[in-house]
C-alpha positions in Angstrom: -14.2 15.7 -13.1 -10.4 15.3 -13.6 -8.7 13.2 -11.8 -4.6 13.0 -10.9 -2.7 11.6 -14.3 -1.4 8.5 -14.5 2.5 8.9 -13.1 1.6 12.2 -11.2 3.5 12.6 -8.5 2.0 13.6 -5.2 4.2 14.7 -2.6 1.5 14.8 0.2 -1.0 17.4 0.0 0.8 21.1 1.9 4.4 20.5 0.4 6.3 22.7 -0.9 9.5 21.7 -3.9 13.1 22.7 -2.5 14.8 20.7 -5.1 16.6 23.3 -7.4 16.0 23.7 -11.1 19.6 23.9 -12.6 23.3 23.2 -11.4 23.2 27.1 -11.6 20.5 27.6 -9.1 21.8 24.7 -6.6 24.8 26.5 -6.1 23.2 29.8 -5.5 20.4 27.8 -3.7 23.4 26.8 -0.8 25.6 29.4 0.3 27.3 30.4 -3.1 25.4 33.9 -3.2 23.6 34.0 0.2 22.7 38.0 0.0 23.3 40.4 2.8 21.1 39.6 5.3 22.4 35.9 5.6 25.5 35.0 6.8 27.4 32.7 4.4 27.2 28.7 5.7 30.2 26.9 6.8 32.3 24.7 3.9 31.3 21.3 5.7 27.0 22.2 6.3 27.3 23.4 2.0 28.8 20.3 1.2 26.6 18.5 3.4 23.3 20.1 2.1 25.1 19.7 -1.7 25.0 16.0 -1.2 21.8 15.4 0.1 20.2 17.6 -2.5 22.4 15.5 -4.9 20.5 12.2 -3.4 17.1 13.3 -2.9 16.5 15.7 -6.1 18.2 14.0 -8.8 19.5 16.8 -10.8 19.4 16.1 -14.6 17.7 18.8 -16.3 14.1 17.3 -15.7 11.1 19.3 -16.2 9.3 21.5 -13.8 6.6 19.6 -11.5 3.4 21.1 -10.8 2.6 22.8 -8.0 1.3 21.6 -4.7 -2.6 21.2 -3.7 -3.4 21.9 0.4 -5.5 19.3 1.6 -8.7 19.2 1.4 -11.0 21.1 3.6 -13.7 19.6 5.3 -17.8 19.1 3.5 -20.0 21.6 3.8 -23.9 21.2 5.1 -26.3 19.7 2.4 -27.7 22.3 0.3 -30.8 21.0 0.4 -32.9 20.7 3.7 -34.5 17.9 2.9 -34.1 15.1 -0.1 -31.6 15.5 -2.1 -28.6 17.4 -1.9 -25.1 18.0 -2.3 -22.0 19.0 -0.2 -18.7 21.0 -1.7 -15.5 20.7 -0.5 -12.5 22.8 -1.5 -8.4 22.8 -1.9 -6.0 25.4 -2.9 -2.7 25.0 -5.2 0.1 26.3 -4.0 2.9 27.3 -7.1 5.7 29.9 -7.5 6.1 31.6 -10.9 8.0 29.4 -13.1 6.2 26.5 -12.2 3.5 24.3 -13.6 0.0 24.9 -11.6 -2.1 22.2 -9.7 -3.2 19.3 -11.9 -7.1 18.6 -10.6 -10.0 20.4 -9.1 -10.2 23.3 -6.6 -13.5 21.6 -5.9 -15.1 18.3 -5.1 -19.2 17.7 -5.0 -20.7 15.1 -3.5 -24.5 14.0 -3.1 -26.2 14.0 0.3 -29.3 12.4 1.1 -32.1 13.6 4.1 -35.3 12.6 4.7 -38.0 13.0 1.7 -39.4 16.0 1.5 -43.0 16.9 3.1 -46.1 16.5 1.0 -46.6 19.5 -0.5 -42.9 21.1 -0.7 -41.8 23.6 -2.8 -39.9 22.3 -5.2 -36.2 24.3 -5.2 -35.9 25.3 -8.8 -40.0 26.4 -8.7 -38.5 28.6 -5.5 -35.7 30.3 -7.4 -38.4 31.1 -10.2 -40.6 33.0 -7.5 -37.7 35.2 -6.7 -38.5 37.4 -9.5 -42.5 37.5 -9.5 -43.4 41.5 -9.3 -40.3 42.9 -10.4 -39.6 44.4 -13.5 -37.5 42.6 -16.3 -36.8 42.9 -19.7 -36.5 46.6 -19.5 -39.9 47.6 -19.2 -42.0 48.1 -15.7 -44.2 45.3 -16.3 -44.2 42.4 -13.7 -45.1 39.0 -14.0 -45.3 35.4 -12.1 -42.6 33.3 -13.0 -42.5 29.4 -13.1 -40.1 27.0 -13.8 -39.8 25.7 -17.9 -38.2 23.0 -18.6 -38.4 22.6 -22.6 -34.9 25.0 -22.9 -31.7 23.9 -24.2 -30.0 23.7 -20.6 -31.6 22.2 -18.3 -28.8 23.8 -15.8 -30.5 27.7 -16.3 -32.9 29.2 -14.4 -35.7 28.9 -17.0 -38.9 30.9 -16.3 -42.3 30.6 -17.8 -44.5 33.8 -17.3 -47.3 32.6 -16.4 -50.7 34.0 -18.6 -48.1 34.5 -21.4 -46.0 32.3 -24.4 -42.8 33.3 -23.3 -39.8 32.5 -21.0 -37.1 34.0 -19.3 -33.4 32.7 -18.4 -31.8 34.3 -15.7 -28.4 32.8 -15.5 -28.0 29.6 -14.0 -29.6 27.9 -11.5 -28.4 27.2 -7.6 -25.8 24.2 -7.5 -27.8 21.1 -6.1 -30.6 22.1 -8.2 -32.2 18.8 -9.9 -31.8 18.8 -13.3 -35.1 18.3 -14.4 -38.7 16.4 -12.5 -37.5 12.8 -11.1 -34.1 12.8 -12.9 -31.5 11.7 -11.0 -28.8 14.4 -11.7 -28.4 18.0 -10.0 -26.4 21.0 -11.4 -23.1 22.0 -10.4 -21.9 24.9 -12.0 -24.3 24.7 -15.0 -23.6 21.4 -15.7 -26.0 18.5 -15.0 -24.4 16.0 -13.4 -24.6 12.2 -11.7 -23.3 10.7 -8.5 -21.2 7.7 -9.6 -20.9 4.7 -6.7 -18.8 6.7 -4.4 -21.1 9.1 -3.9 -19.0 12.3 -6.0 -21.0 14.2 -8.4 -19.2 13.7 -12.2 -17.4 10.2 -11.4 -17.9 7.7 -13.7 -17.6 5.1 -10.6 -20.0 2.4 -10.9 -20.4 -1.2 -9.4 -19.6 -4.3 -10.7 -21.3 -7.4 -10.7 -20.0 -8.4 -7.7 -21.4 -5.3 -5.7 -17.8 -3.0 -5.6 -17.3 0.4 -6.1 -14.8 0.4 -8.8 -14.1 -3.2 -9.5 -13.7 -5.1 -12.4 -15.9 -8.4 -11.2 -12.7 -10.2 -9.5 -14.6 -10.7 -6.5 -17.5 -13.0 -7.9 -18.1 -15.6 -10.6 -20.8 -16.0 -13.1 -23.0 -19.2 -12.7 -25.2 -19.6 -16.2 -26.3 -23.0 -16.9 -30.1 -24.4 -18.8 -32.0 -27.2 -17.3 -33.4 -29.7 -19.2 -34.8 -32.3 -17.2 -38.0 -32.5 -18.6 -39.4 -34.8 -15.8 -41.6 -37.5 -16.1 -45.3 -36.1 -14.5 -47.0 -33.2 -13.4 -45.3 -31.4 -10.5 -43.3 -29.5 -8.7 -39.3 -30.1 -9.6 -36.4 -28.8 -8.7 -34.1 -26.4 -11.2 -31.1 -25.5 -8.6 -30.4 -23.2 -5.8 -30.1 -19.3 -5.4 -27.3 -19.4 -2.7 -27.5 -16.3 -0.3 -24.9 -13.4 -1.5 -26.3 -14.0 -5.4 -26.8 -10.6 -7.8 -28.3 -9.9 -10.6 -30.6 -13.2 -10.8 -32.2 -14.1 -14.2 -34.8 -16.7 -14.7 -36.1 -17.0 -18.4 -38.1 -19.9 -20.0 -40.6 -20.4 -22.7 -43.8 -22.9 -22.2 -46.9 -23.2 -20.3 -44.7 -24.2 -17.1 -44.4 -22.2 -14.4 -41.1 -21.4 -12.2 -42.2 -21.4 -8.7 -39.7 -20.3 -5.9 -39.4 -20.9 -2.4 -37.6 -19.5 0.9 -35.2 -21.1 3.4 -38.0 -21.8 5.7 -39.5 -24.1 2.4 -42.2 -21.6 2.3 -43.3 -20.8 -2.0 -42.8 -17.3 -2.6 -44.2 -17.7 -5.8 -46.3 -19.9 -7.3 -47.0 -22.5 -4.8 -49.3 -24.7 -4.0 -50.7 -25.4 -7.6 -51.9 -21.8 -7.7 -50.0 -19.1 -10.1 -49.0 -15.9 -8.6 -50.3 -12.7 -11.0 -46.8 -10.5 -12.7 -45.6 -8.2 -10.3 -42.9 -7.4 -7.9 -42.4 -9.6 -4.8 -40.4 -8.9 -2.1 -37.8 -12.2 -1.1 -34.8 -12.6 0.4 -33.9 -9.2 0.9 -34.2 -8.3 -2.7 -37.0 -7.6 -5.0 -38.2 -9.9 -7.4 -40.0 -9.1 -10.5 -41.8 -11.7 -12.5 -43.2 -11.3 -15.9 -45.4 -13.2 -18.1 -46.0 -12.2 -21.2 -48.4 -12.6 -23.9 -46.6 -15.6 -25.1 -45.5 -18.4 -23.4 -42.4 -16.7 -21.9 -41.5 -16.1 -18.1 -38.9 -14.5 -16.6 -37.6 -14.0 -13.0 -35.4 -10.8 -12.2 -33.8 -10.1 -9.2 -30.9 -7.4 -8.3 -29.9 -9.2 -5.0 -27.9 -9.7 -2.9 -29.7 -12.4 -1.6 -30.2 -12.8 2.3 -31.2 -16.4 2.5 -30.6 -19.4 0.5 -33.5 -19.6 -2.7 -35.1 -22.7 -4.0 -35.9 -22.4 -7.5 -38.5 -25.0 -8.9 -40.4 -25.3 -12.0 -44.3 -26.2 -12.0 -44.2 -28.8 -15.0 -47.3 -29.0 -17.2 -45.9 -29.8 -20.5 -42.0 -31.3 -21.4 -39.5 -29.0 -20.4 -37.4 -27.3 -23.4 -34.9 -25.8 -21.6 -35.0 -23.1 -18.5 -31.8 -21.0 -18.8 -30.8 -19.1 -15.3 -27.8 -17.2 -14.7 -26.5 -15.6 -11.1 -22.9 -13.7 -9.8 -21.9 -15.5 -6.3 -18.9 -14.6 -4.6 -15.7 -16.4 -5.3 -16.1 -17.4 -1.2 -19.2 -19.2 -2.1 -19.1 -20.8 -5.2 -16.8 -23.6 -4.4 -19.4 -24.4 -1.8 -22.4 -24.5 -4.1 -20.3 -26.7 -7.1 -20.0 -29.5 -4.4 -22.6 -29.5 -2.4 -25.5 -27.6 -3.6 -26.7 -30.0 -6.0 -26.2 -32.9 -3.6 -27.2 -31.2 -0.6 -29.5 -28.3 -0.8 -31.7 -30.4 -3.3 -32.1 -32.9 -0.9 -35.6 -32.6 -1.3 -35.3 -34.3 -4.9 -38.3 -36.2 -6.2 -36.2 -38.6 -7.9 -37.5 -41.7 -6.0 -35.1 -44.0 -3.9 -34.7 -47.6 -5.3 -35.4 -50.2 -2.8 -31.9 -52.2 -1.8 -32.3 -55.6 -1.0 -29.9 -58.7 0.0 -28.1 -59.9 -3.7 -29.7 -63.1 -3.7 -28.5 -66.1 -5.6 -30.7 -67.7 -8.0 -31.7 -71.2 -6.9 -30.7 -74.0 -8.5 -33.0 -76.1 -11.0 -33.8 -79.8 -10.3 -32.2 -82.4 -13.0 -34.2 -82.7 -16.2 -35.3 -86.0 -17.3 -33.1 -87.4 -20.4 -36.3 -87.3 -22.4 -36.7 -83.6 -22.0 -34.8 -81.3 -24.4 -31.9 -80.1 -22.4 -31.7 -76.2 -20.8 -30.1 -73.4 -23.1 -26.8 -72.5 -20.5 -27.0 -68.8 -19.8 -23.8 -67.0 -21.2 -21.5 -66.6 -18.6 -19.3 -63.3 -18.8 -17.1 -65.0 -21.0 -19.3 -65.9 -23.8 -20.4 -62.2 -24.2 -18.8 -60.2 -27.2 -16.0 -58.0 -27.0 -17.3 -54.5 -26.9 -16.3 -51.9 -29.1 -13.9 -49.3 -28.7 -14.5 -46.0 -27.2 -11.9 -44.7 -26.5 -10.6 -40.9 -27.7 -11.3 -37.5 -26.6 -14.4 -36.7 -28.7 -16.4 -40.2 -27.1 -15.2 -38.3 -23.5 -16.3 -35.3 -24.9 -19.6 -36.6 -26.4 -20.6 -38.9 -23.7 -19.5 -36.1 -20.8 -21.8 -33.2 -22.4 -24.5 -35.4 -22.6 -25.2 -37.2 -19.3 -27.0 -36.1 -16.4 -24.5 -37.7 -13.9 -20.6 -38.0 -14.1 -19.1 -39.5 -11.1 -16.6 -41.7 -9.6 -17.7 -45.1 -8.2 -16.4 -48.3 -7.0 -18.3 -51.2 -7.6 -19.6 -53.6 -5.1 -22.3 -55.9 -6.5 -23.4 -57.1 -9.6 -26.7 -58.6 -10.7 -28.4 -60.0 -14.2 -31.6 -59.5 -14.5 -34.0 -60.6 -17.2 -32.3 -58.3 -20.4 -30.4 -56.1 -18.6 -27.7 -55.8 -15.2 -27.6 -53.7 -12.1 -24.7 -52.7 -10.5 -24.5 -51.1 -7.2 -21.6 -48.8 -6.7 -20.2 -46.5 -4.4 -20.4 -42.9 -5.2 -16.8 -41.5 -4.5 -17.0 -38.5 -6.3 -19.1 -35.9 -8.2 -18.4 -34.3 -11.2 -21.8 -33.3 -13.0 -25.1 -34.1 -11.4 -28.6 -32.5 -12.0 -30.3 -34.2 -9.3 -28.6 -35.2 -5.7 -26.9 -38.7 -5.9 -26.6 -40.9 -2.6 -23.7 -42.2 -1.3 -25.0 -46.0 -2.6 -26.7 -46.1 -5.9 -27.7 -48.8 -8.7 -26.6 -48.3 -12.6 -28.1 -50.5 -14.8 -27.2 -51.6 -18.2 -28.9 -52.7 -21.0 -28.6 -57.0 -21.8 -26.7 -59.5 -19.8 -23.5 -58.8 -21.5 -23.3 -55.0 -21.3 -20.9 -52.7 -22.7 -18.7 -51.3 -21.4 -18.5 -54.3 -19.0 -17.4 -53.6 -15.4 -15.7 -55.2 -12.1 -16.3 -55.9 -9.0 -14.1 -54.0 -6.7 -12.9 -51.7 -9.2 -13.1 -47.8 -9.6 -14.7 -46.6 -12.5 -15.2 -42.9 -14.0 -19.1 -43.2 -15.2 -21.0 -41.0 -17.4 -24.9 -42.4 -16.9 -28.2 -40.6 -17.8 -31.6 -40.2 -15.7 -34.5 -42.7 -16.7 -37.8 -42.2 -15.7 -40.6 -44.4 -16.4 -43.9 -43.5 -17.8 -45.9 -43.8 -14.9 -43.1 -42.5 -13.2 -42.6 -45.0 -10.6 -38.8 -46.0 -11.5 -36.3 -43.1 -11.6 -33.5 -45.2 -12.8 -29.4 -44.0 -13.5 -29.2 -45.6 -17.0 -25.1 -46.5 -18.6 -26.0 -46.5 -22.0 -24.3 -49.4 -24.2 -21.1 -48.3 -25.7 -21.5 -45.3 -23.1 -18.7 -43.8 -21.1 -17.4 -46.0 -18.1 -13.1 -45.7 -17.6 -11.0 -47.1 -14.8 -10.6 -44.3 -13.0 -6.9 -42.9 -12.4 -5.7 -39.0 -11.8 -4.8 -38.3 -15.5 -8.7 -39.7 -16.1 -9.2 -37.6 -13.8 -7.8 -34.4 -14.9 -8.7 -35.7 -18.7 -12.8 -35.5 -17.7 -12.0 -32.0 -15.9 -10.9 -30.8 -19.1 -14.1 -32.2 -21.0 -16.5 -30.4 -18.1 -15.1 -27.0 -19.6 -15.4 -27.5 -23.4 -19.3 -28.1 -22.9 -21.0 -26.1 -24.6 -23.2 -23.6 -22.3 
């Protein structure tokens, strides 16, 4: 279909041009040679109309416009009774010799949709086939029963198998709203086969975008794709992330003997809960469809079109390590702020990682005197016997320790504690950059030896970069600051220095 060109003008549909062509014809257009059945206007009104013409028409030897289109008439009734259809409408181009015609269509089609057809409906194009059974073609008197073929060049003629015989018959083209062939999705318009774009017109190349518009260009929305790794600890259910409600075009793909699992906003699975695995097939959740496939090989995938009705839960049933589950989703730009800050904290509040049991920071008590005899008590190092530790500063130890933590986040510190060969610190979470499991307001870090690096103090504010530690019996879940790890006093151009890190990651 042609549409307007770029820079067209469009006076509104009905109008007509008065602006003159030439200097020539603007003074015969007012009053210079008004002809004998019009009385010649008065010197003021010609220089009047001379002026505004001047204005409003712009004389300089431009080019002819094109003519003018009416507007558009109203739709006609569906051509088909029932199924699928289409509706015309119409417009008429109004020009003057001389002129350029109407740029565009005299005609506009688009698709109408009724009710399926009855079991056992005549199919249209099978109708317009039986239009000719018992009369005479191809010059001779003999008749025959005509049904539709569909193994001819154009799919948008009225091909007709005689039936009983190895031969068909084209007779011209088909009816407009015809389907183009069994299940196909286009119907013919003027011999051409032809599909309904997203607004609905027959030939427009309109189609949606990601985010769910007719037309756009995916401004509306924002791609989440991330891969989790956490590879867990035990057996069991964990979580992966949430599906917020608005998400398109979900995609779920891993490759081991685990099995994703997800579950509603009621906390009811949907798919493989409760130990048991759900067979491949389609699923109906959240307003969308689901399909899950398993192949052959250790390889799932979830696919979903959306949008999504309800919030998702999307877990993975570990039996093996985890090497990676890689998901990807479009939310709307409204809702993806809220899922960066508070999905991972909030939504996963159902986390498995375990809570660590806070207690009073007691003092250790202090030893009786030793007898002289007895060989005297190795001091423990205080803070100011430890080492220096090395240097880490630069962007690529940022960079390096950033992309490869589980948790960065701001944090005051209020307590410290040594314990056998390694310290705890409790902190205050202030804020989150990167999590993959919720963090509480009050957490502990620990540190490896009593003299850890980096080394930090009490009632400071730190920028911390820590990873998830999970026992082998997997009874201490633990936020681990490696030695020489990432830990800087945090101030805003730290600040805006690890915002810049979080987007050179690679994906």
């Amino acid at each position: 279909m042609r549409k307007l060109r770029p820079g067209d003008k469009n006076k509104g549909p009905g109008t007509l041009d008065y602006c003159p062509k030439s200097h020539s014809q603007l003074g015969r257009s007012w009053g210079a040679d008004p002809g004998p059945l019009a009385p010649p206007l008065p010197r003021p009104l010609q220089n009047l109309l001379l002026l505004w013409t001047l204005l409003n028409c712009g004389l300089g030897g431009s080019a002819q416009g094109p003519g003018e289109w009416t507007p558009w008439g109203s739709w006609s009734r569906c051509s088909s009774s029932c199924g699928r259809g289409l509706s015309v409408r119409s417009r008429h181009c109004i020009w003057f010799p001389g002129e350029e015609s109407c740029w565009g269509d005299t005609h506009e089609y688009r698709l109408c949709r009724l009710p399926d057809c009855p079991l056992g409906a005549i199919p249209f194009r099978d109708l317009q086939c039986a239009l000719y059974n018992g009369h005479p073609v191809l010059g001779t008197q003999k008749t025959y029963q005509w049904v539709p073929f569909y193994g001819a060049p154009n799919q948008c003629d009225l091909n007709c198998l005689a039936e009983g015989h190895a031969f068909y018959h084209s007779f011209g083209r088909v009816l407009d709203g015809t389907p183009c062939s069994p299940g196909a999705q286009g119907l013919c318009v003027a011999g051409r086969c032809l599909s309904a774009g997203c607004d609905g017109l027959l030939g427009s190349d309109a189609h949606e975008d990601h985010c769910g518009r007719c037309g756009g260009a995916n401004e509306s929305c924002l791609l989440v794709q991330r891969v989790f790794r956490d590879s867990g600890a035990f057996a069991g259910y964990w979580n992966v992330t949430l599906i917020p409600e608005g998400a398109r075009h979900i995609r779920v793909t891993h490759r081991s003997r685990n099995h994703l699992a997800l579950l509603g906003g009621d906390g009811r699975y949907l798919l493989n809960g409760n130990w048991a695995v759900s067979p491949p097939g389609t699923y109906e959740a959240a307003g969308t469809r689901v399909v899950y496939t398993r192949a052959a090989g250790p390889e799932e995938k979830l696919q979903a079109a959306g949008p999504t009705s309800e919030d998702l839960l999307l877990q993975v049933l570990l039996q093996e390590p985890n090497p990676g589950i890689e998901f990807e989703f479009w939310l709307p730009r409204e809702r993806y702020g809220p899922f960066q800050a508070q999905a991972q904290a909030q939504a996963l509040g159902w986390s498995l990682r375990q809570q660590q049991p806070r207690q009073v920071e007691a003092q250790p008590p202090e030893l009786p005197a030793a007898p002289a005899t007895t060989v005297p008590r190795i001091p423990t190092p205080t803070p100011d016997a430890c080492e220096p530790c090395p240097d880490t500063r630069g962007r690529a130890h940022r960079l390096l320790h950033y992309c490869g933590s589980d948790f960065v986040f701001r944090a005051r510190v209020l307590s410290r504690l040594h314990q056998a060969q390694e310290t705890r610190y409790e902190v205050r979470v202030q804020l989150i950059y990167k999590n993959r499991s919720p963090l509480r307001a009050l957490e502990y870090v620990w540190a490896p030896g009593r003299c850890p690096c980096p080394r930090l103090d009490l009632r400071r504010e730190y920028l911390l970069a820590a990873q998830r530690l999970i026992s082998p019996d997997g009874t201490q879940d633990r936020l681990l600051l490696p030695h020489a790890g990432y830990a800087r006093i945090w101030s805003p151009a730290e600040d805006s220095r690890v915002r810049l890190a979080s987007r050179r990651c690679p994906v």
